[in-house]
C-alpha positions in Angstrom: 0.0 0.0 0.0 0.9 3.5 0.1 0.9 5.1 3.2 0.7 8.9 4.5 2.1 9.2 8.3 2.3 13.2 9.2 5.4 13.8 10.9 7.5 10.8 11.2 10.4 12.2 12.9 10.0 11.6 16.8 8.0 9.4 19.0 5.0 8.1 17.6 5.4 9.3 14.1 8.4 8.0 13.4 7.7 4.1 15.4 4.4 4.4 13.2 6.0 5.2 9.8 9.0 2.2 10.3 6.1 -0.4 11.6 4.2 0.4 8.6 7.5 0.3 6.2 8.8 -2.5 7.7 5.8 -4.4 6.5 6.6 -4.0 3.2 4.2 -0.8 2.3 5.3 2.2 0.5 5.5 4.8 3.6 5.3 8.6 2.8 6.0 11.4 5.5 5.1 14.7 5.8 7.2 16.8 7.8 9.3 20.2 7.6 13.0 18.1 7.3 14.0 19.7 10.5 15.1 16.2 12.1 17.3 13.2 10.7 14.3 11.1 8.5 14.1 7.3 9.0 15.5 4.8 6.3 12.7 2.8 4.2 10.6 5.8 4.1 9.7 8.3 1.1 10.0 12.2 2.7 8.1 14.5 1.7 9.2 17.9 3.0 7.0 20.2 3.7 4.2 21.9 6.2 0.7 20.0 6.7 -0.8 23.5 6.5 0.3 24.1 2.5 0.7 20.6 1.2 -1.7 20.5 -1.9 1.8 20.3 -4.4 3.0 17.5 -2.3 -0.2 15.4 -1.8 -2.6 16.0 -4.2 -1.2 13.5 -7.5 -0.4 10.4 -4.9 -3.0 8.3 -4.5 -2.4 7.0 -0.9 -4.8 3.6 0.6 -4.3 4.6 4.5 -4.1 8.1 5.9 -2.4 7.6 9.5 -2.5 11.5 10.9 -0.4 11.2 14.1 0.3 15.1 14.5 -3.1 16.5 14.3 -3.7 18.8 17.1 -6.6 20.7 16.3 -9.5 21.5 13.4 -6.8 23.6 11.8 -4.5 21.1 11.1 -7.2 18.3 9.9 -8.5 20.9 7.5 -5.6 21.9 6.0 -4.6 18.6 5.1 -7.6 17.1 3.9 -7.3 20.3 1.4 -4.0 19.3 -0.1 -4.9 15.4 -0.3 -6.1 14.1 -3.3 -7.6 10.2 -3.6 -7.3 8.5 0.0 -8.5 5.2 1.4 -8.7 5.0 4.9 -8.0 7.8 7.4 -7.3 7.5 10.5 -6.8 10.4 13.4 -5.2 9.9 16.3 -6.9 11.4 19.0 -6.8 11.2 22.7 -8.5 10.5 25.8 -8.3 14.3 26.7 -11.5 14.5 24.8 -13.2 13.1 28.0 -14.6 15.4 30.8 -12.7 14.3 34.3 -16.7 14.4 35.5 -17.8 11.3 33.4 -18.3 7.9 34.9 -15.0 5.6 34.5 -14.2 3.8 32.5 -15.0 6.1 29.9 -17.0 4.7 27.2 -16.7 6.3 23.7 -20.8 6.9 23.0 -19.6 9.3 26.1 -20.2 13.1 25.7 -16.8 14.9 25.0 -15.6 18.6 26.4 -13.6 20.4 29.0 -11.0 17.9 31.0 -9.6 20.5 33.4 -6.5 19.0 33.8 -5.5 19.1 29.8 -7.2 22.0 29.0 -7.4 23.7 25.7 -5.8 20.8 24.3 -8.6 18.3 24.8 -10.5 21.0 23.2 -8.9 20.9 20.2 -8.8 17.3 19.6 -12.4 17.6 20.1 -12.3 20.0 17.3 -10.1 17.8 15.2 -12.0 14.9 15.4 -15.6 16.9 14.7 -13.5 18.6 11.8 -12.5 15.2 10.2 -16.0 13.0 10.6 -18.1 16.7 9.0 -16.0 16.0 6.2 -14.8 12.0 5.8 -17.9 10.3 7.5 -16.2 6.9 7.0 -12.9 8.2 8.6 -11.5 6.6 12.4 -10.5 8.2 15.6 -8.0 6.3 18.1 -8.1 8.1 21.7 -5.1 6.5 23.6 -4.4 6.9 27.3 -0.5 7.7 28.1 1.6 5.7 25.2 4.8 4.5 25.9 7.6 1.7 24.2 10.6 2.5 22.0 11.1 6.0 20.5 9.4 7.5 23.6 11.1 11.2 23.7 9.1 12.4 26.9 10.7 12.1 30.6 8.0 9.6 31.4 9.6 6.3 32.1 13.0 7.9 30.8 13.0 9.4 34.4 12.2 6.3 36.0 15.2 4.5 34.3 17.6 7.4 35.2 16.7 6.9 38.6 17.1 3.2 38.8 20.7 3.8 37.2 21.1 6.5 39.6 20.8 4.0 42.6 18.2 6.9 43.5 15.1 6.7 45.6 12.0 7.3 44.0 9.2 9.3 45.2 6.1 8.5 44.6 2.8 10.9 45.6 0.9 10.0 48.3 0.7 6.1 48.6 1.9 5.2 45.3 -2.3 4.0 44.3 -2.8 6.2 41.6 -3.5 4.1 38.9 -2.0 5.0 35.1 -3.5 3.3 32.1 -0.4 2.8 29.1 -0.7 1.5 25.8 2.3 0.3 23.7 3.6 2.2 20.4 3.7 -0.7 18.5 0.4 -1.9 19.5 -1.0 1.4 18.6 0.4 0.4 15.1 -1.6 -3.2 15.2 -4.6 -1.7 15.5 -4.2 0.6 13.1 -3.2 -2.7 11.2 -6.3 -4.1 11.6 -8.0 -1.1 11.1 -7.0 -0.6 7.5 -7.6 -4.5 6.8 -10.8 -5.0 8.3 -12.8 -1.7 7.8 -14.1 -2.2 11.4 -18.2 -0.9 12.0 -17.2 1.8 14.8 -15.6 4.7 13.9 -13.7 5.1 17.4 -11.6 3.5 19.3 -10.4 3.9 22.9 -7.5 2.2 23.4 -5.0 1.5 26.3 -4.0 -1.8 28.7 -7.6 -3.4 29.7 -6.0 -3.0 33.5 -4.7 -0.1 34.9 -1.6 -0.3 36.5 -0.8 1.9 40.0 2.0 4.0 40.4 3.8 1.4 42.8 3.7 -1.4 40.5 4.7 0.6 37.0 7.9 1.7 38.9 8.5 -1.8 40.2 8.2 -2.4 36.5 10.6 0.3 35.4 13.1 -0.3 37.5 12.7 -4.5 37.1 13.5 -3.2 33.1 16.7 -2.0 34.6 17.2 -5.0 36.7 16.8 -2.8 40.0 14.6 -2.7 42.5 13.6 0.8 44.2 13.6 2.1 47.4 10.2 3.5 47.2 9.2 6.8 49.1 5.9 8.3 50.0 5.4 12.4 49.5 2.3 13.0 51.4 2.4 16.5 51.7 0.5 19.1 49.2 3.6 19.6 46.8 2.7 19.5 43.4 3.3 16.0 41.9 4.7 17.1 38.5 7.3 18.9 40.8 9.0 15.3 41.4 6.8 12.9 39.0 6.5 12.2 35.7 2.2 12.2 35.5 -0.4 14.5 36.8 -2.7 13.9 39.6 -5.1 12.2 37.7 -6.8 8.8 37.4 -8.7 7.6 34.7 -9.6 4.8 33.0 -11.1 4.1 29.3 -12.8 1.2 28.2 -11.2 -0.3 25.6 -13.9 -3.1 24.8 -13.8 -2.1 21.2 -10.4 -2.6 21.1 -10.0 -5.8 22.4 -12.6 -7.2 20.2 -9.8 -6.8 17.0 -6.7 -6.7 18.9 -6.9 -8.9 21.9 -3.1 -9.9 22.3 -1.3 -6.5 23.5 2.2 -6.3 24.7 2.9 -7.2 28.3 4.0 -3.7 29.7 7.0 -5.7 31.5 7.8 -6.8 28.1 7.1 -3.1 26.7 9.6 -1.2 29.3 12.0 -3.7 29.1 12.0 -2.6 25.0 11.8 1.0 26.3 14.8 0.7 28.7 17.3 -0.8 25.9 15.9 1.8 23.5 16.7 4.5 26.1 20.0 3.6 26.9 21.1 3.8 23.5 19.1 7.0 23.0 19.5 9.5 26.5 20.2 12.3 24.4 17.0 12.8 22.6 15.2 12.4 25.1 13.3 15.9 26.8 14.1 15.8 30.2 12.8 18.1 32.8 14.2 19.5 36.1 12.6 16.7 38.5 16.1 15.1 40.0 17.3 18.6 40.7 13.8 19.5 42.5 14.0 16.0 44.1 17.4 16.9 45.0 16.7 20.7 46.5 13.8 20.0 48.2 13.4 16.5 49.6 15.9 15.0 52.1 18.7 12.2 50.4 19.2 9.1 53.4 
């Protein structure tokens, strides 16, 4: 097939657009050139916003638009395409008001999540942007993803704390729980997606069983082949002062999912892949001031 993945440079993009190219399919980016491209891919450099000379003459079967952030950006490149197949958004589960009953169900009403703001907003827009104009189109609204290629200081920081030989502190008991989803499963789905022409149109997705904070960095540091010396912060300090996630549970129901993809990645299996992935990539990863707040402001036995 060909293939369209928007960006295709960090994270997501890029483990999407080398899944998809490693299957055999002819796998086109779209991005501005402003980062090393991956081999086995056809790069096409340019902005989503003014694409039409780019897009317009290939006929592509699967649309997979990764970097969509808002009705802007879905507009603008459903201008420039010319004949597509199937189109897929990837969304989020920031499109869910905190107030809804868990797990959140997709037939659920979307709007304001007060902890992501104006950005589940405008994946909200994105998404109403995309099915007013491509009825047949499909949404993916993942919880936090993780696995190879994962640029953020999520389980990044974990590792550098297990390799530090550093405690880790965890907000109040360490029973928050966190719902991941795996990069490459992400890609499966999307897979199946493409092949099957599935009746719904959205999917949430995400591990059927959330996790807590205390056993995901059990799990982090077992990647590293440590074990942590876990401590409790209890007070009212902010948790994104000296952890990776906001205070914020949630859970989506991801019966949809499981119904075409039922075999997802172990998550010790995952980190394990994200460890040796980190270790051979600590510089690209964006890494925030956590270990020297941890450091300044909580007491080192």
């Amino acid at each position: 097939m060909n293939i369209l993945v928007t960006g295709g440079t960090v994270f997501a993009s890029r483990f999407t657009a080398e899944f998809f190219a490693s299957r055999g399919h002819s796998v086109y980016v779209l991005n501005r050139g402003s980062r090393p491209q991956s081999e086995g891919v056809i790069h096409l450099k340019g902005d989503r916003h003014n694409a039409a000379s780019l897009l317009k003459n290939i006929n592509f079967d699967a649309v997979l638009d990764i970097t969509a952030y808002n009705e802007h950006d879905v507009r603008c490149l459903l201008d420039s395409l010319g004949n597509f197949g199937t189109y897929i958004l990837i969304s989020s589960s920031a499109v869910y008001p905190e107030t809804l009953p868990k797990p959140f169900r997709e037939d659920a009403k979307c709007g304001r999540n007060t902890i992501w703001g104006a950005y589940g907003l405008n994946k909200i827009a994105a998404e109403h942007e995309l099915f007013a104009r491509v009825r047949d189109a499909y949404v993916i609204r993942p919880p936090y993803l993780y696995g190879p290629m994962n640029n953020l200081y999520r389980e990044a920081f974990v590792f550098e704390c297990a390799l530090g030989n550093r405690p880790f502190y965890v907000p109040k008991d360490g029973s928050m729980k966190l719902q991941f989803f795996h990069i490459a499963d992400m890609c499966r789905l999307m897979e199946k997606i493409i092949e099957t022409r599935p009746e719904h149109r959205i999917f949430n997705v995400g591990e059927p069983v959330s996790v807590d904070v205390l056993e995901w960095v059990n799990k982090c540091y077992a990647a590293a082949g440590k074990t942590p010396e876990i401590r409790c912060i209890k007070s009212d300090i902010p948790q994104r002062s000296y952890f990776p996630f906001y205070d914020y549970e949630y859970e989506l129901n991801v019966t949809r999912m499981m119904s075409i993809l039922p075999d997802l990645k172990p998550l010790s299996i995952g980190l394990k892949e994200s460890f040796d992935w980190w270790c051979k990539n600590r510089e690209l990863i964006i890494r925030k001031p956590l270990i020297n707040f941890i450091d300044n402001n909580f007491d080192r036995l």
